[in-house]
N, C-alpha and C positions, 0 to 999 in steps of 0.2 A: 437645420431648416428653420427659416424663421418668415416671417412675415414684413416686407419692407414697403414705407410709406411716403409720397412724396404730393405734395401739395402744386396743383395747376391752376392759376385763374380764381383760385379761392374753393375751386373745390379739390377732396382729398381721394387721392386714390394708393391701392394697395397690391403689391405682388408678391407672389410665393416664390422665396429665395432658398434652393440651396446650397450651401459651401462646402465644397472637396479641396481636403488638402493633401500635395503630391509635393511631399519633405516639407521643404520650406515655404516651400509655393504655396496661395489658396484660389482657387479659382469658385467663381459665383454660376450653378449649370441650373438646367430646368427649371427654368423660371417661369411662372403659373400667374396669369395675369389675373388679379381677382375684380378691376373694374373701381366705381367710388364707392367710399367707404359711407355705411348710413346710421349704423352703430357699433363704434370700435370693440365695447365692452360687451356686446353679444355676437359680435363677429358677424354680421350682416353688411352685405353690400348687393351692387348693383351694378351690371354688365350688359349688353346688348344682347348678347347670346342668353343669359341666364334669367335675366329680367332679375327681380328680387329673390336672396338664396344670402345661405349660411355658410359661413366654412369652419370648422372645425382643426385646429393647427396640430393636437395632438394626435389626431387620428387619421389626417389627411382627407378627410370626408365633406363632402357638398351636402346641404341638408334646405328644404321650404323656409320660407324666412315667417319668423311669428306671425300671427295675425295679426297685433297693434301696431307692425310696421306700417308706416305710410309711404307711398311713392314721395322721393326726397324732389323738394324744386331747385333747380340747377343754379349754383349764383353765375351772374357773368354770360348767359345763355344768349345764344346769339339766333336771331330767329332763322332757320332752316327751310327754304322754298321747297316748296315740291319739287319731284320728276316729272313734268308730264309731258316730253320729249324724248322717246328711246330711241336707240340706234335697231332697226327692228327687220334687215333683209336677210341679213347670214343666219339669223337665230330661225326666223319665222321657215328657211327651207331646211335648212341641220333637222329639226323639228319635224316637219313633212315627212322628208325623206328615212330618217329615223324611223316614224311609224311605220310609213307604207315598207319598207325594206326588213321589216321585222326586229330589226336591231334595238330597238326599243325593248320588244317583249322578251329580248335575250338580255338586257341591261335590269330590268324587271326581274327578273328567274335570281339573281342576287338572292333576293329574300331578305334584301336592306329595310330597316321599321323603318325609314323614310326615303320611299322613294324620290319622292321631286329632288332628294336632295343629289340622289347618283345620277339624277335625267340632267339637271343644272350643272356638277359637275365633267360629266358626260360632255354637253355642250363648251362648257369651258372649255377643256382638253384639246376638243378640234378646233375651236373658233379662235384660242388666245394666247398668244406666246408669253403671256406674264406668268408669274411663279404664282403658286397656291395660295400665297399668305396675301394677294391680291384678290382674290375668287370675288368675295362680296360685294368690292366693289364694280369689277365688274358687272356682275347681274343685276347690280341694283341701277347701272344704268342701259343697261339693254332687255329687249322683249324677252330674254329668259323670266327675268324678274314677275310678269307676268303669264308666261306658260307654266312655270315653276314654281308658284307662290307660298307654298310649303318649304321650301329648299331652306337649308339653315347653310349659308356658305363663309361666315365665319371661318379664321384661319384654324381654331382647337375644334371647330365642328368638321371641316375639312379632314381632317388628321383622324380622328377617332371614326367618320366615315373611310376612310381608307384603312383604318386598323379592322373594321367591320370586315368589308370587302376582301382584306387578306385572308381572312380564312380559306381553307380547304372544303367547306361546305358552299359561300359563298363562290368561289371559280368554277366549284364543279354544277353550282346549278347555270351559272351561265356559257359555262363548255356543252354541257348536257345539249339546252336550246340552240346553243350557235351552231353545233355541229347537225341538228335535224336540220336547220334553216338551211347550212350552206350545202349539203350531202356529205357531212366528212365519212358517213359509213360507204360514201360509194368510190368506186374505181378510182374515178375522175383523171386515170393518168397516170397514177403514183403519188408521192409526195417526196419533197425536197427537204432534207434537213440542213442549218447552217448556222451559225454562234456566231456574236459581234458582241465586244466589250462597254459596259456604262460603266465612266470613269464614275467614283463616288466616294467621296474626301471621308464618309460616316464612319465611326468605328462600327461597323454590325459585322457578325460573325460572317457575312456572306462577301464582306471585302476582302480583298487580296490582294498583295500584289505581286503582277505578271509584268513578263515578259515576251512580247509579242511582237515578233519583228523586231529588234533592239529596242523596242521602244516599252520601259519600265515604267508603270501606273499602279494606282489602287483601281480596280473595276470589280462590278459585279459582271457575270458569264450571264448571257441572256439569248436563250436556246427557240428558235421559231420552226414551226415544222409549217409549211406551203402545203398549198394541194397545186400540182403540176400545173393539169391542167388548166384552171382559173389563175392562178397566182394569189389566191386567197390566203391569209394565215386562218391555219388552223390550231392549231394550241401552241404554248408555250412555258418553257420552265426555265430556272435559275440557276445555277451553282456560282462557288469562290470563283474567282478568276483565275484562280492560281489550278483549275483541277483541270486538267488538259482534256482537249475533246475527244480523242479515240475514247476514253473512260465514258462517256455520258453515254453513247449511242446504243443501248443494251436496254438500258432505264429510260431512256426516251422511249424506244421502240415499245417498253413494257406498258409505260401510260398512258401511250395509244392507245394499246391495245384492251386497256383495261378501261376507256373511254371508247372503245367500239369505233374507232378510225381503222380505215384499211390500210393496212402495212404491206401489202404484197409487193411494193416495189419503190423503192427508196431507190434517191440520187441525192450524193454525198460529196464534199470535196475532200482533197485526199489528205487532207488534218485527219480525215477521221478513219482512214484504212490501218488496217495490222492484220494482223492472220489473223488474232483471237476474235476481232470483231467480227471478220468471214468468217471464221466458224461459229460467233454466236449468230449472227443472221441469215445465216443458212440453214441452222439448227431452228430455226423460229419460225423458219418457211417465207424468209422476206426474199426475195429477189432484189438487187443493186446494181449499179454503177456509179463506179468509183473512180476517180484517177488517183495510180500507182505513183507515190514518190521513187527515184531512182535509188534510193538503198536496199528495195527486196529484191532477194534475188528472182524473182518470177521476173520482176523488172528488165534485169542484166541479160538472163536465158532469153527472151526474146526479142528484146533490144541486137546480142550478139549475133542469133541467128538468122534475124531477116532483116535487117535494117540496107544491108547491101544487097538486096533484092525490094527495097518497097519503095522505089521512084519507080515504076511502070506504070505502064495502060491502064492496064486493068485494076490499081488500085487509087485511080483519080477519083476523086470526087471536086464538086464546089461545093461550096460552104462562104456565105457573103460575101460573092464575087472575090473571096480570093481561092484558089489552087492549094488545094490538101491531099495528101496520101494518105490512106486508112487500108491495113493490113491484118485481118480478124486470124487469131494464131489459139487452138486450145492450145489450158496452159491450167498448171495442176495449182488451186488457191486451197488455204488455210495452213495452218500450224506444222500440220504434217505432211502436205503436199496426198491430201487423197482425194479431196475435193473437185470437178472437175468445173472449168470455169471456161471464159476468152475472155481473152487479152488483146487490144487494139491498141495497132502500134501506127500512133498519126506523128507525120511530118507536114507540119506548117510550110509551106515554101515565104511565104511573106515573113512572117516571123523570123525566118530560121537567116533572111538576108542580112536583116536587122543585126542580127546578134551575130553573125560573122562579122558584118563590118566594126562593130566595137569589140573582138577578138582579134582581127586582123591589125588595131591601130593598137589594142594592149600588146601584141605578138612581138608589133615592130619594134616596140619600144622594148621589152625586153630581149628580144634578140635573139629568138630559139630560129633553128632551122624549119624548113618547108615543109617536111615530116610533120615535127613535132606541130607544127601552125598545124596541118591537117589534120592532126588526131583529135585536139583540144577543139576544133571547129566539125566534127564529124556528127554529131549528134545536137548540135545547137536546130531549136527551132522542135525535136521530138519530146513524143509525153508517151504518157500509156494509157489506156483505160482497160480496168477490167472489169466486168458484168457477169453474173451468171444465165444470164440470157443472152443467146444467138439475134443479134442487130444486125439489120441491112448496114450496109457502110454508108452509104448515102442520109439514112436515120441516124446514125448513131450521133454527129457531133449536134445537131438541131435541137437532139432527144437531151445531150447532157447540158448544153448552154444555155437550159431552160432556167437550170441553177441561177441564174442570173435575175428570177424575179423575184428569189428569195432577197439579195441585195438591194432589189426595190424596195420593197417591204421593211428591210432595215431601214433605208433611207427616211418613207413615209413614217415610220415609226419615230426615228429620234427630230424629225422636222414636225411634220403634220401632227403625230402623235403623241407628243409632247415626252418622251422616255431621257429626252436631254432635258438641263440637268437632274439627275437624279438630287435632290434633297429631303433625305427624310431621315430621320433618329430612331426606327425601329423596324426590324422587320417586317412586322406585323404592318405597318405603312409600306415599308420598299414590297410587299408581295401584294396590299391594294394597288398602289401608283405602278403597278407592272402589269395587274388586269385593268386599270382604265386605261393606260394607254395600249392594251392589246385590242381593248373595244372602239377608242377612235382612230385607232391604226387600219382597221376591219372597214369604219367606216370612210375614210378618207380613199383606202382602196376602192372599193365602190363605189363612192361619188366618180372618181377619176374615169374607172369603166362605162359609167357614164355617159361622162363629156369624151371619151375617145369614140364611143359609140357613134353620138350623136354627131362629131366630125367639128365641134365647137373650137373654137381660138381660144377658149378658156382654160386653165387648170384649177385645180381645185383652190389652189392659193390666190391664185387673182379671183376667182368669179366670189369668193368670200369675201379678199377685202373691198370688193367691189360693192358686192351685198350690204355691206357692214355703213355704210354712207348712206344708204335708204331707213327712211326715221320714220317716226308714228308718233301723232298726236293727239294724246286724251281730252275728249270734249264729250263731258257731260255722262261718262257709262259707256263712251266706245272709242273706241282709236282709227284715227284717222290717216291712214296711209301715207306718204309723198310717192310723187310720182316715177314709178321706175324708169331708167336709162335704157336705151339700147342691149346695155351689156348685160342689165341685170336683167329684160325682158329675153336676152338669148341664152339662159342662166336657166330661168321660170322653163322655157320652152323644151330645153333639152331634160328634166325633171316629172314634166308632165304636170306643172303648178299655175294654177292662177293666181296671180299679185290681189287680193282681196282690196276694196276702197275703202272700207271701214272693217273694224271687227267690233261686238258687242263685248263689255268687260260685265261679271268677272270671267277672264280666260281660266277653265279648270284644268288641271296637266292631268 
């Protein structure tokens, strides 16, 4: 490790080098930006984050810089205008709405020694698709800057803010709040479990690489549990990517439970069925629905036995204007078949046309007889579900295609929530940047609920970059609004906000 120095414009600046060599190779890693140099032979420099400060090379230690140091005068310095034009509408409602929604004092409960700086980052997350190592400058040109005026958004203060936040004390004080805020200890429905992969190039012990659908990556495993009812996320954890889902659902269920979430009744896809897992969550007293992959045999016994009995009458139902079969059959679940369960054996008719005609033109082509064409087409378009709870048939597919807001929440998480790309160099950062984007993923969901509420033309992406064009002008100790649009007044309205004409500075966060 050593210290390297390079000269800009006349002044000197220096960073912390060090070199790993792999055989013959050396490569240059972890480089530590020290800022300009003010006294080479006391090791004193000068950083925007640091202000004036020590470094010590043998010890790796930051230390106050003497007292006879002077602040150094910059050669070459170029004179620098003020801001006094924010970009001031996306920030000034993110803000609002934060407070009033409580999500702020669940962003608070962290227990971070600065908060403006998790409220600023916070607002980043939802408001800005730029990567971290941007943070600063964004805030220093929009009204974060001053709701936030504390925030240190520095790319090395961003990081060691997010090594903060990964703690286990740090989630659990903000799980704690979000889950009184949202009711995760009530019914609400049940809850929805379901995994989606963040590809992430990092060497940290949580990378893997998987195979998923043919398709071979490094990802981390990034586990979201929903409340049904709302489509709200309620917690979330991690594993490699490589450790397969039936394995997590035991230990998920268990940190629920040990964060006081109601487990009585999970819906799961059927990644995550096996007998062992039915016999752990029935053992735990959860109630499920699951859909059955075709290699158990509970699958094949009831598949063979009523399938040429379940096009009738009486086991029609609709389900989004198209034409479904549902045929509710007990049927014996877990390991040793003592468990006793149902099994619902649906045929799609729309689906199931679909997939005969791409059976029928694979058939032709190879050339089997009319037989064999019927058999390979006999079960095209069926699934299975099985639940330990007795469903109306007409409930039942409504109740399991709820899973589907879990996918939402994916969605909003790696777009709005910023959980794409993952870049970071420690865990202890990949397990902060997993609770900030589980906290603007919470709020992004919300806004949207919103605007569907209200019946607005908006989403949450347009009426933000929309916001984000509405400016503020300092004059003299206040800031002076521009005039809102149409769109950002139908933005304000469905919020319940008034556009302010000035505001008094200083704004305190």
């Amino acid at each position: 490790m050593y210290v390297s120095y390079n000269v800009v414009d006349g002044n000197e600046y220096a960073t912390v080098v060090r070199s790993v060599r792999d055989g013959a190779r050396v490569t240059k890693e972890d480089r530590v930006y020290l800022g300009r140099v003010v006294d080479k032979a006391r090791g004193v420099y000068r950083s925007r984050e640091r202000g004036l400060f020590t470094y010590d090379l043998a010890t790796d230690e930051f230390g106050d810089a003497p007292q006879d140091v002077a602040e150094p005068a910059r050669r070459n310095a170029r004179r620098v205008r003020p801001v006094l034009a924010v970009s001031f509408g996306d920030a000034f409602l993110l803000d609002s709405f934060l407070r009033s929604s409580g999500l702020m004092a669940c962003a608070d409960a962290c227990g971070h020694a600065e908060p403006d700086t998790v409220r600023a980052l916070l607002a980043f997350y939802v408001l800005s698709s730029l990567a971290n190592c941007h943070a600063r400058d964004w805030w220093s040109l929009t009204y974060a800057r001053l709701l936030y005026p504390s925030a240190r958004m520095a790319s090395q203060k961003v990081s060691e803010c997010l090594a903060d936040l990964g703690s286990e004390d740090a989630k659990r004080g903000f799980t704690s709040e979000y889950l009184s805020l949202v009711g995760g200890s009530g019914d609400a429905g049940g809850i929805l479990i379901d995994s989606t992969g963040l590809p992430n190039s990092c060497r940290l012990p949580v990378t893997a690489v998987s195979n998923h659908n043919g398709e071979v990556s490094e990802e981390v495993r990034l586990i979201y549990v929903v409340q049904r009812g709302t489509g709200l996320p309620l917690f979330f954890r991690y594993v490699a990517d490589n450790v397969i889902d039936v394995s997590t659902v035991t230990r998920t269920i268990a940190e629920l439970k040990g964060m006081g979430v109601d487990t009585k009744f999970a819906i799961l896809d059927a990644g995550y069925y096996t007998n062992a897992n039915a016999d752990a969550l029935m053992a735990a007293g959860v109630s499920f629905l699951m859909r059955m992959k075709p290699n158990f045999a509970a699958y094949k016994e009831v598949v063979a036995g009523h399938l040429a009995t379940l096009e009738g009458r009486e086991n029609a139902v609709m389900h989004n204007g198209r034409l479904v079969y549902v045929k509710r059959v007990e049927c014996a679940l877990g390991a040793k078949g003592d468990r006793r369960g149902w099994a619902y054996l649906c045929l799609d008719t729309a689906m199931r046309r679909e997939l005969e005609r791409d059976a029928a033109r694979r058939a032709a082509e190879a050339g089997p007889g009319g037989a064999e064409a019927f058999d390979s087409m006999a079960a095209k378009g069926v699934f299975v579900l099985v639940s330990t709870r007795r469903i109306a048939r007409e409930k039942l597919l409504p109740l399991y295609y709820t899973r589907d807001r879990v996918e939402k929440v994916f969605e909003i998480a790696k777009q709005g929530g910023k959980a794409l790309p993952v870049s970071v160099q420690t865990e202890d950062t990949c397990r902060g940047h997993l609770l900030m984007c589980f906290m603007a993923t919470a709020a992004v969901k919300m806004m949207s609920d919103v605007l569907s509420a209200h019946r607005t033309s908006l989403t949450v992406e347009s009426m933000l970059e929309i916001l984000h064009e509405q400016h503020a002008i300092e004059y003299d100790g206040q800031l002076v609004t521009t005039e809102p649009v149409r769109k950002m007044n139908e933005a304000y309205r469905a919020f319940g906000i008034k556009c302010p004409e000035t505001i008094s500075l200083p704004v305190v966060g």
